[in-house]
PAVEXDO-88918 format. One record per residue (C-alpha): residue number from 0; residue in one letter; x negated, y, z. Coordinates in steps of 0.02 Angstrom, whole numbers. Each point is the difference from the previous one (the first is absolute). Example, Ala and Ser with C-alpha at 12.3 -4.5 7.8 and 13.67 -1.06 7.14 Angstrom:
// PAVEXDO-88918
<atom><i>0</i><aa>A</aa><u>-615</u><v>-225</v><w>390</w></atom>
<atom><i>1</i><aa>S</aa><u>-69</u><v>172</v><w>-33</w></atom>
//
This chain:
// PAVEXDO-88918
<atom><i>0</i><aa>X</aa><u>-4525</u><v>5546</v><w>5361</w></atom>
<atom><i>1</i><aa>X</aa><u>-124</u><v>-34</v><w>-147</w></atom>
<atom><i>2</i><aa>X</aa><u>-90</u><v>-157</v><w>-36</w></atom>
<atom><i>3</i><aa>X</aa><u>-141</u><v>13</v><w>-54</w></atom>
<atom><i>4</i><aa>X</aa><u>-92</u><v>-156</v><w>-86</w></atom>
<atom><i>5</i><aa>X</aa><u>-179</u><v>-4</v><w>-14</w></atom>
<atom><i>6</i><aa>X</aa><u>-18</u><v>-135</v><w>-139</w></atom>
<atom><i>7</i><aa>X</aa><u>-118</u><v>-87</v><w>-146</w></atom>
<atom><i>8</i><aa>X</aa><u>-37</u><v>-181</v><w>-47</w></atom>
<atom><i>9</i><aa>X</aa><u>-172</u><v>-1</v><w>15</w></atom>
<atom><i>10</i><aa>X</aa><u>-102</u><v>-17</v><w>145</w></atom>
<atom><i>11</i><aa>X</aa><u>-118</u><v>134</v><w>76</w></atom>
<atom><i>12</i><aa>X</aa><u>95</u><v>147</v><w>-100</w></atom>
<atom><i>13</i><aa>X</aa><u>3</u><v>89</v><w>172</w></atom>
<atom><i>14</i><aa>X</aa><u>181</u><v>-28</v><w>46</w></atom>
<atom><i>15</i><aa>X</aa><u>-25</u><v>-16</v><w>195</w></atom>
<atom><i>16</i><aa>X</aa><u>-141</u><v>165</v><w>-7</w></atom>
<atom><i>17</i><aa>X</aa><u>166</u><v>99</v><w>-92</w></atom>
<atom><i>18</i><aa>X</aa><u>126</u><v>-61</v><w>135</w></atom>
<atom><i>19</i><aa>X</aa><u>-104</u><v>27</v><w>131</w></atom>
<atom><i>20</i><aa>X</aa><u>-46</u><v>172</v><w>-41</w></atom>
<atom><i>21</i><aa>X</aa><u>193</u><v>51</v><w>-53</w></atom>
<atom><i>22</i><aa>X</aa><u>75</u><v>-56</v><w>168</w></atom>
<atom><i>23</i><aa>X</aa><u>-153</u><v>101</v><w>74</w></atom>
<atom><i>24</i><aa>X</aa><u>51</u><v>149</v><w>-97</w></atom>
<atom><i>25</i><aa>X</aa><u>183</u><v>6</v><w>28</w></atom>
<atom><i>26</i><aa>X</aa><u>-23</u><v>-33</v><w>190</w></atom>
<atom><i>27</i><aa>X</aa><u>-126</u><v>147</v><w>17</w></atom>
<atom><i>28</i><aa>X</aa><u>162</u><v>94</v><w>-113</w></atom>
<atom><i>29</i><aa>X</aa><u>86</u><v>-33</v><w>167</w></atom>
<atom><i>30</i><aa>X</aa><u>135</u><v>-132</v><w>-99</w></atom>
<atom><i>31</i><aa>X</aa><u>38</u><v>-160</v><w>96</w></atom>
<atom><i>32</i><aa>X</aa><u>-79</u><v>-139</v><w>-122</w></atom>
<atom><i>33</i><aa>X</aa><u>-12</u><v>-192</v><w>-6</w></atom>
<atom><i>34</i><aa>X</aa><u>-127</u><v>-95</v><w>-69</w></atom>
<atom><i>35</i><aa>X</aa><u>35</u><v>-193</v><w>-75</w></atom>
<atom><i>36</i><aa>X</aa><u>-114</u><v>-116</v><w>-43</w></atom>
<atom><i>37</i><aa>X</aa><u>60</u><v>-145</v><w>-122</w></atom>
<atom><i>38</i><aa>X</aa><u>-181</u><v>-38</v><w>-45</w></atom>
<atom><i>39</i><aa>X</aa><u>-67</u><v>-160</v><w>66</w></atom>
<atom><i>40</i><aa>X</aa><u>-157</u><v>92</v><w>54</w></atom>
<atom><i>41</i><aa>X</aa><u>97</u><v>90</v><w>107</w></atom>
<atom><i>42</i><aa>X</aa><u>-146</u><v>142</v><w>-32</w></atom>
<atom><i>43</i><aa>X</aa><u>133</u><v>153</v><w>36</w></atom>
<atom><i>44</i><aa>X</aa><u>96</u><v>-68</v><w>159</w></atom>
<atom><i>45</i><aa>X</aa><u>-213</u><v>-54</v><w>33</w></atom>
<atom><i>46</i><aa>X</aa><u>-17</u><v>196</v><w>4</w></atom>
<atom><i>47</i><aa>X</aa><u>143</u><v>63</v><w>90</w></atom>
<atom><i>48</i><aa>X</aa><u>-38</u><v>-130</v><w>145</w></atom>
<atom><i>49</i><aa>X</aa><u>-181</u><v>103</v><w>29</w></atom>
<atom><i>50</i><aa>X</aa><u>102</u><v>151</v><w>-27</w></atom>
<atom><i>51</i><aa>X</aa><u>-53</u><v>115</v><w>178</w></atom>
<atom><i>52</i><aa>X</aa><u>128</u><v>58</v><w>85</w></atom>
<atom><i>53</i><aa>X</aa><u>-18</u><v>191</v><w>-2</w></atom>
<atom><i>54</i><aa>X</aa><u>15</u><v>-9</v><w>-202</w></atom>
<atom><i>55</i><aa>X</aa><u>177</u><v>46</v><w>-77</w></atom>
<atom><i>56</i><aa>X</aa><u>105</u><v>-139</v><w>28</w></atom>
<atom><i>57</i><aa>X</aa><u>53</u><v>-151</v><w>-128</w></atom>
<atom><i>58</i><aa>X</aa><u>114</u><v>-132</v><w>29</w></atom>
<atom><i>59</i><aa>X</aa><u>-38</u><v>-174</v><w>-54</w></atom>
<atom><i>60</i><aa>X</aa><u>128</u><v>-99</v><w>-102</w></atom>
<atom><i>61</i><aa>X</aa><u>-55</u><v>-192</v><w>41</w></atom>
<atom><i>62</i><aa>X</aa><u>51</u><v>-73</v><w>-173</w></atom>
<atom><i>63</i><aa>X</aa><u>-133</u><v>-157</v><w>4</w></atom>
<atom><i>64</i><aa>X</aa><u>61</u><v>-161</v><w>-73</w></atom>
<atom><i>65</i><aa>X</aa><u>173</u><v>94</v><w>-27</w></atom>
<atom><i>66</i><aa>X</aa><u>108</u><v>58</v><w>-152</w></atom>
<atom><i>67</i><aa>X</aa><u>18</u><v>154</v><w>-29</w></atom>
<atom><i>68</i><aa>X</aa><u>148</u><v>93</v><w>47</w></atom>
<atom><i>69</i><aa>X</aa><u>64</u><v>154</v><w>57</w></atom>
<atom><i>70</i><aa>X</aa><u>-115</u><v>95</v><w>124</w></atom>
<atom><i>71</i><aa>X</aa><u>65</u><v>60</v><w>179</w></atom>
<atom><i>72</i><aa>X</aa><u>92</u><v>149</v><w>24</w></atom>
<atom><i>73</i><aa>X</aa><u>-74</u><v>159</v><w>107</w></atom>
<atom><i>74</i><aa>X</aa><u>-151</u><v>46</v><w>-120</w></atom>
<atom><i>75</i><aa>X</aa><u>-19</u><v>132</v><w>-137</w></atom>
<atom><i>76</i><aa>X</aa><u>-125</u><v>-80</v><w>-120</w></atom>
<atom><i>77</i><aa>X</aa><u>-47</u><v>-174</v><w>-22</w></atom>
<atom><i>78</i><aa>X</aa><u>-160</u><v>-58</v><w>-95</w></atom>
<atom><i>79</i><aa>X</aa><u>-34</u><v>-153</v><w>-37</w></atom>
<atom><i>80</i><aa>X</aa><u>-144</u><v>-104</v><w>-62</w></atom>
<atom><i>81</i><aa>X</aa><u>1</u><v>-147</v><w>-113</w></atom>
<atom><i>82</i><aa>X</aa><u>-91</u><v>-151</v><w>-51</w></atom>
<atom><i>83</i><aa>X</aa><u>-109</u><v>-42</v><w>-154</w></atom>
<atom><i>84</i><aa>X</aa><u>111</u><v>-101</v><w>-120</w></atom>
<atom><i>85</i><aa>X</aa><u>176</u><v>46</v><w>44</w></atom>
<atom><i>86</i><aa>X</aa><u>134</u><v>-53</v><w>-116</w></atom>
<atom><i>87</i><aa>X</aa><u>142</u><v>-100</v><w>-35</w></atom>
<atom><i>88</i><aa>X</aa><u>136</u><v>-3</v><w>160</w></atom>
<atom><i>89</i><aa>X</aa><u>-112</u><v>98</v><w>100</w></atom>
<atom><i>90</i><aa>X</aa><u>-48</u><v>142</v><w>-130</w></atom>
<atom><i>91</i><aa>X</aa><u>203</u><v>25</v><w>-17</w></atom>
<atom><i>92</i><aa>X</aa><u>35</u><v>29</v><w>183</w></atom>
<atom><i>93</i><aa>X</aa><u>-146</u><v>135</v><w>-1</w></atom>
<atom><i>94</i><aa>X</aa><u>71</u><v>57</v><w>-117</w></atom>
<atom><i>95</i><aa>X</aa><u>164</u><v>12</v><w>46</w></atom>
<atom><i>96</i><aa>X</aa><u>-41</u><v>59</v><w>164</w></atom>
<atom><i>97</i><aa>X</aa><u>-120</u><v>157</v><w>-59</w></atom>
<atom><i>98</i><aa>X</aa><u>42</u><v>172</v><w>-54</w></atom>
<atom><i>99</i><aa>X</aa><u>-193</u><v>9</v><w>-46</w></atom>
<atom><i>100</i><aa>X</aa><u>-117</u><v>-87</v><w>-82</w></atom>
<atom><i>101</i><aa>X</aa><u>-174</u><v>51</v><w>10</w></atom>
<atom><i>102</i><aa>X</aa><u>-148</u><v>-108</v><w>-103</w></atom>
<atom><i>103</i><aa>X</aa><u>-182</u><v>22</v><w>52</w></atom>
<atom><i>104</i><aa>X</aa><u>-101</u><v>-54</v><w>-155</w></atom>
<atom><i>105</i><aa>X</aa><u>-196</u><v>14</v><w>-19</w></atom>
<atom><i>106</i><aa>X</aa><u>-72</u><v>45</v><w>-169</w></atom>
<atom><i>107</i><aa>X</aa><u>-58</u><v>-185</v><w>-84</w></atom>
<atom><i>108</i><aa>X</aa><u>85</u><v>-103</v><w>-126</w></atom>
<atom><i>109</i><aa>X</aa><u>66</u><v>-151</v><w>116</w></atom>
<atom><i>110</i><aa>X</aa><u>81</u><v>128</v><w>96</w></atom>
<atom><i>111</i><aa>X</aa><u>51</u><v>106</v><w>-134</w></atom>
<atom><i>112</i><aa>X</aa><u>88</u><v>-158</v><w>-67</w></atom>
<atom><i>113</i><aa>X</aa><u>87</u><v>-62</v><w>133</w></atom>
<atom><i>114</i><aa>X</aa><u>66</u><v>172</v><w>44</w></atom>
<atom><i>115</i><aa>X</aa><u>83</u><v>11</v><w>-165</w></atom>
<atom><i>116</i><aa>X</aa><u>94</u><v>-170</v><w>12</w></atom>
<atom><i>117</i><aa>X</aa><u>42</u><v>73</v><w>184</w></atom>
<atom><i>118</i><aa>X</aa><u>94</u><v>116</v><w>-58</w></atom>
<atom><i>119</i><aa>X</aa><u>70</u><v>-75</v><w>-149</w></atom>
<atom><i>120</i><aa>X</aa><u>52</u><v>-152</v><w>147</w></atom>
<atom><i>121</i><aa>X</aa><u>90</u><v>172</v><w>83</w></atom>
<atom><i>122</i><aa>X</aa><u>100</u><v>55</v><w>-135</w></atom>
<atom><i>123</i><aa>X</aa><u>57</u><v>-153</v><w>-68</w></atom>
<atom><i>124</i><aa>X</aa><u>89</u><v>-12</v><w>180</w></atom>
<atom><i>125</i><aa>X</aa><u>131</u><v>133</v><w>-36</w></atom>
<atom><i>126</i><aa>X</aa><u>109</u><v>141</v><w>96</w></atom>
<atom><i>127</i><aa>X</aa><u>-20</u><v>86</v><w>142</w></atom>
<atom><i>128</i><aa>X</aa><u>-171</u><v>20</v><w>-57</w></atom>
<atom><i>129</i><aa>X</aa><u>-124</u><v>51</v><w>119</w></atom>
<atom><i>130</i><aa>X</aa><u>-114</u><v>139</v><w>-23</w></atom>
<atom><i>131</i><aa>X</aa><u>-166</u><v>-38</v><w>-84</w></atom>
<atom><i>132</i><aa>X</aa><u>-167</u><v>89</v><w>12</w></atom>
<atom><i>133</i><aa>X</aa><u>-178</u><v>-34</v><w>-5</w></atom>
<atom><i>134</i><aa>X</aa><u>-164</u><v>36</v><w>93</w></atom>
<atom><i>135</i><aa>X</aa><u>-180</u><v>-18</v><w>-62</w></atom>
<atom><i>136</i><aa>X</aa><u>-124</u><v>-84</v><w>138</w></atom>
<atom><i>137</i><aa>X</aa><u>-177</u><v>-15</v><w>15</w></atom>
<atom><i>138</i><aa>X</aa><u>-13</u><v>116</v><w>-131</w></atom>
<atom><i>139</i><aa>X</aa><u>-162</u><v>74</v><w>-63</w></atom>
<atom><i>140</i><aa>X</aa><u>34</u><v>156</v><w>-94</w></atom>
<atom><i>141</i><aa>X</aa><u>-90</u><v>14</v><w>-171</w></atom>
<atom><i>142</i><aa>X</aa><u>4</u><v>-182</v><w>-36</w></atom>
<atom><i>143</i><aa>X</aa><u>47</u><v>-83</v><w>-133</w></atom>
<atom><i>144</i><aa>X</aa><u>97</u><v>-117</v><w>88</w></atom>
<atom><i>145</i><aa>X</aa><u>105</u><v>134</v><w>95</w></atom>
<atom><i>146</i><aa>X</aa><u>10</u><v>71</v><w>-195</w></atom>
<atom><i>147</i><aa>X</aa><u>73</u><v>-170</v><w>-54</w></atom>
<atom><i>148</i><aa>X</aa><u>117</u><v>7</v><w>165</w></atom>
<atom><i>149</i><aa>X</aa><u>64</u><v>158</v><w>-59</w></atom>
<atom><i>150</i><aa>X</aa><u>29</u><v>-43</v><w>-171</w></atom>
<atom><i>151</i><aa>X</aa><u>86</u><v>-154</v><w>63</w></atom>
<atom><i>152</i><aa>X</aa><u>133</u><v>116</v><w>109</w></atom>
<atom><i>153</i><aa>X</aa><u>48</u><v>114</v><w>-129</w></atom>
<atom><i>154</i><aa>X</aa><u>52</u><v>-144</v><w>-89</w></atom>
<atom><i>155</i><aa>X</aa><u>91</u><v>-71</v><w>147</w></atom>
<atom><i>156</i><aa>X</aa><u>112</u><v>143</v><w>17</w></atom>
<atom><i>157</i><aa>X</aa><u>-1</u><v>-25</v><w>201</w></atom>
<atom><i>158</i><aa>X</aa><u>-44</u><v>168</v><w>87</w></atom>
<atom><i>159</i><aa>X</aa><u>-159</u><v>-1</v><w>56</w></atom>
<atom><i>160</i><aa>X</aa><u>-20</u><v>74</v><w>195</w></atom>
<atom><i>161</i><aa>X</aa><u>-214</u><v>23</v><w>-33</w></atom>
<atom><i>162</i><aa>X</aa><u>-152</u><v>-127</v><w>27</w></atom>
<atom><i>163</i><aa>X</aa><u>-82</u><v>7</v><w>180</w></atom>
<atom><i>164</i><aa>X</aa><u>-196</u><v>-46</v><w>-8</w></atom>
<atom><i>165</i><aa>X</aa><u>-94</u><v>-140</v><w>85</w></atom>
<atom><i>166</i><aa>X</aa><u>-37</u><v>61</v><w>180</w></atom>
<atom><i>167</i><aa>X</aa><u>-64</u><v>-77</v><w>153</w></atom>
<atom><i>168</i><aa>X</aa><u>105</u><v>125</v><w>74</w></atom>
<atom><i>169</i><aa>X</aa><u>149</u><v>-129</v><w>-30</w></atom>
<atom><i>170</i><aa>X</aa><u>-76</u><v>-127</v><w>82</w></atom>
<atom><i>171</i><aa>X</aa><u>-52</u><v>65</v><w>137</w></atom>
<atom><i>172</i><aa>X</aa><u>157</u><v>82</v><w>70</w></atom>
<atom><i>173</i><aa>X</aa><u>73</u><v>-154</v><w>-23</w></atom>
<atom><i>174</i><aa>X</aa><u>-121</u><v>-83</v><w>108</w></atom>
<atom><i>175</i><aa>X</aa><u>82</u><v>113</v><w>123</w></atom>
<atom><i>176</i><aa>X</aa><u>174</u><v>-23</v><w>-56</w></atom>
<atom><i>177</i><aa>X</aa><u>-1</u><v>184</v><w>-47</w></atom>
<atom><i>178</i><aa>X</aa><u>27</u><v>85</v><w>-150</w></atom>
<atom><i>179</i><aa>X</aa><u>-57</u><v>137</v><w>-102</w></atom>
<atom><i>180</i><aa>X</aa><u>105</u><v>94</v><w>114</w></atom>
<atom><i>181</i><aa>X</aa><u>-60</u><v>-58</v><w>172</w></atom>
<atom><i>182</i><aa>X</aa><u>-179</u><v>57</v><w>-29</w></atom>
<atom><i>183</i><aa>X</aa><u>-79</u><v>182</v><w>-20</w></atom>
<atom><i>184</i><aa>X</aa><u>63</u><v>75</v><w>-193</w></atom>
<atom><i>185</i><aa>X</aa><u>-175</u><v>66</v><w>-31</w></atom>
<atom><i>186</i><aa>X</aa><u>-69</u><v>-168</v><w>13</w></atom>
<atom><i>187</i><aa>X</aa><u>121</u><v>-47</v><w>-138</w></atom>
<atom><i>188</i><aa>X</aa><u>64</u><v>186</v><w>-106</w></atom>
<atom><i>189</i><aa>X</aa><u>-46</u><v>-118</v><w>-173</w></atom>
<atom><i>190</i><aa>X</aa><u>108</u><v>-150</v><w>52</w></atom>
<atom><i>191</i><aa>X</aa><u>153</u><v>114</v><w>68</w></atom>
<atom><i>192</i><aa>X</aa><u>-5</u><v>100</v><w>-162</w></atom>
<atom><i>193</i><aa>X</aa><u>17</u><v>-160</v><w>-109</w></atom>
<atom><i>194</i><aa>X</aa><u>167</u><v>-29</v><w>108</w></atom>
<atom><i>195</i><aa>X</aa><u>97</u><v>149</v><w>-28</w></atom>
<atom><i>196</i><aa>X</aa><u>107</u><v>-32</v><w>-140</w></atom>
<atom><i>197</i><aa>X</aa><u>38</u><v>-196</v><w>95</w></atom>
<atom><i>198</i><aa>X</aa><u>53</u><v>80</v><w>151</w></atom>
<atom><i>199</i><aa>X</aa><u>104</u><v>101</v><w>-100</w></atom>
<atom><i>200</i><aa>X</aa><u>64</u><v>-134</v><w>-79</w></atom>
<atom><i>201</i><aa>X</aa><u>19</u><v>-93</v><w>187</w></atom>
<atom><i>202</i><aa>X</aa><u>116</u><v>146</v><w>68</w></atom>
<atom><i>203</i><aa>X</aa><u>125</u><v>5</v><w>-150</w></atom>
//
């Protein structure tokens, strides 16, 4: 059963849109997936509570105002979503607990800087070590900030799973508690091409 952390220190990196969207995926793959939320906002377990009915089923895992240990038994996949400015005794347990770490990062300095000492924060905490990867959001192709992002990553020697662009689409599935999956793939081709080489990366 993989564990899949959806993770970065800064806020607004898109952490809850990349959970939301993987559990989507892997239940319309037919696995059976959980979705925590250890973020405050509760913005993912927020989602799966509009979730309708007739959509590919995802099982909640209530972690509010808990630690975090291991998840329940009975599922294949379990994603979970993360607050803004984990570290210390709570960064180790995620840690501990994942088999994946996945690290939304949007293409500006503050982010680009805080990502770095992220990781650095994730090696320093030694063996089994999780595996890391990367995705680009809200990125606008031919910019020079996605060019700085890019420089940035080959320097980070992280693998890099692609950069999904700034959409409304995102949003509003999610004000349906659907996901890219849930709604009609013309309406979103673009967005479902920028996930192939994640969902890949989901199904190892």
């Amino acid at each position: 059963m993989p564990v899949i952390v959806i993770a970065n220190p800064k806020g607004g990196a898109g952490k809850s849109t990349v959970a939301s969207n993987a559990a989507g995926y892997l239940a319309r793959k037919g696995y059976r997936v959980m979705l925590g939320d250890v973020d405050r906002q509760q913005s993912s377990r927020r989602w799966l509570d509009m979730r309708p009915a007739h959509l590919p089923r995802i099982e909640g895992w209530e972690l509010e105002g808990k630690d975090v240990v291991k998840p329940p038994k009975g599922v294949s996949h379990v994603v979970l979503d993360t607050p803004a400015g984990l570290h210390g005794k709570k960064l180790e347990a995620v840690y501990r607990l994942a088999d994946r770490i996945l690290i939304p990062l949007q293409p500006s300095l503050f982010d680009i800087q805080a990502t770095f000492d992220f990781v650095q924060e994730l090696r320093k905490l030694g063996k089994p070590v999780p595996e890391l990867a990367v995705l680009g959001m809200r990125a606008k192709e031919g910019t020079l900030s996605v060019e700085q992002l890019q420089h940035f990553l080959a320097d980070l020697e992280v693998p890099v799973l692609g950069f999904l662009r700034d959409t409304q689409n995102y949003v509003q599935a999610a004000a349906r508690g659907a996901s890219l999956w849930d709604v009609a793939p013309t309406r979103v081709e673009r967005d479902l091409q920028q996930w192939q080489a994640l969902c890949a990366w989901l199904e190892q």
